[in-house]
C-alpha positions in Angstrom: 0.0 0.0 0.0 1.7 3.0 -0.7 0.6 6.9 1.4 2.4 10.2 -0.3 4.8 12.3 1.4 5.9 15.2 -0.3 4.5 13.8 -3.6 6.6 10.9 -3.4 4.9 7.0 -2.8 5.8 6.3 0.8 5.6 1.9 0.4 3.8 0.4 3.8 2.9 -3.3 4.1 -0.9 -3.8 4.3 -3.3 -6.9 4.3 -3.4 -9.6 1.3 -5.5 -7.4 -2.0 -9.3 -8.0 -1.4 -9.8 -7.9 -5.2 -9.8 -10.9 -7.5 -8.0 -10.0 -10.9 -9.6 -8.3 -13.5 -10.9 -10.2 -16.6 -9.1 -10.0 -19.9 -12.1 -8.1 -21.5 -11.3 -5.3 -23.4 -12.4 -1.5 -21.4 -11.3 -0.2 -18.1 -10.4 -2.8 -16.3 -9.0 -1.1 -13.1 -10.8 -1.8 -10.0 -8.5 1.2 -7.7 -7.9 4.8 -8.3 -4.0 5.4 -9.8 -2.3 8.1 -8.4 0.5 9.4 -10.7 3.8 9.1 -9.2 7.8 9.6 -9.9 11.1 8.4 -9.5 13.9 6.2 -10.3 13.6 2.6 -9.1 15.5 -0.4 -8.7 13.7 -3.9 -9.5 15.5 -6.8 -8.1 15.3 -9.8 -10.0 15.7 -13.8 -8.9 18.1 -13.8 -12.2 21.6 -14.2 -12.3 21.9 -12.7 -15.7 20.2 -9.7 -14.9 19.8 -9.3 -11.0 18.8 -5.6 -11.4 16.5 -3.4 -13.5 16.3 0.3 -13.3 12.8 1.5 -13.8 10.5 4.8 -13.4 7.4 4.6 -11.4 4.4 5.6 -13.3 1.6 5.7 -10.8 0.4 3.8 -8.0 -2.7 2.4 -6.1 -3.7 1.4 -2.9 -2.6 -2.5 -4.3 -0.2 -2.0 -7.1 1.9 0.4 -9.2 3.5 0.5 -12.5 7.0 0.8 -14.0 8.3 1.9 -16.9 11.9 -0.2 -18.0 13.9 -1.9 -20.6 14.0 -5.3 -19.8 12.5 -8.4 -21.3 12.6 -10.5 -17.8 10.1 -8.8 -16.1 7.4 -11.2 -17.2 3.8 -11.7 -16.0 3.7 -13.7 -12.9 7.8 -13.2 -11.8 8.3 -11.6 -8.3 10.6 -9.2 -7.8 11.8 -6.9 -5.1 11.3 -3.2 -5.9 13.6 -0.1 -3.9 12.3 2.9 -4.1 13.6 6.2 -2.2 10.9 5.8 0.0 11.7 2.0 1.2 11.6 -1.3 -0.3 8.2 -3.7 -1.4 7.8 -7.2 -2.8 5.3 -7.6 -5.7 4.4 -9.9 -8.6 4.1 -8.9 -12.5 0.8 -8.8 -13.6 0.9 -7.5 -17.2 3.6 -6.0 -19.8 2.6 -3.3 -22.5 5.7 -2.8 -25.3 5.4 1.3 -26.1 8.6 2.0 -28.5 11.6 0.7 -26.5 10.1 0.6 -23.4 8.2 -1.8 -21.7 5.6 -0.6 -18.6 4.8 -3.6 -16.1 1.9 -3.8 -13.8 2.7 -5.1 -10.6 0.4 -6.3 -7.2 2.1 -5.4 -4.1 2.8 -8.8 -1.9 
């Protein structure tokens, strides 16, 4: 779960997500408000040809965020470990969108 301080995500732990995931149906399929957000991130990887992967945060929600990055191993369903100025979170992939030569990841805080 993330609160703002100074405009800047602040990560807390909370409870397990109370929503089921959303259906692959085209339309809105967001079930939480995003809140855009900013900064340089670092997404820790269980891959010992790419252990790292610098990433900008894109917005977050009560639940989630997303990234924008380079890399091809960030795939639905991985968990990574994400460090943030503002502390540290655990969270699974959920989706990739390719836009140019960048790739934006949905993620469900763990």
């Amino acid at each position: 779960m993330f609160h703002f301080q100074n405009d800047l995500p602040i990560f807390v732990r909370s409870r397990p997500c109370p929503y089921t995931l959303p259906s692959m149906s085209d339309g809105e399929r967001r079930q939480e408000k995003r809140i855009t957000a900013r900064g340089e991130v670092s997404v820790w990887l269980d891959d010992p040809e790419e252990p790292m992967v610098r990433g900008r945060l894109l917005d977050v929600s009560p639940h989630g965020f997303r990234l924008s990055h380079q890399s091809k191993r960030i795939i639905p369903g991985c968990q990574v470990r994400l460090t943030h100025l503002s502390g540290e979170v655990t969270a699974r992939a959920l989706w990739n969108r390719v836009i140019g030569d960048q790739i934006e990841t949905g993620f469900l805080v763990l």
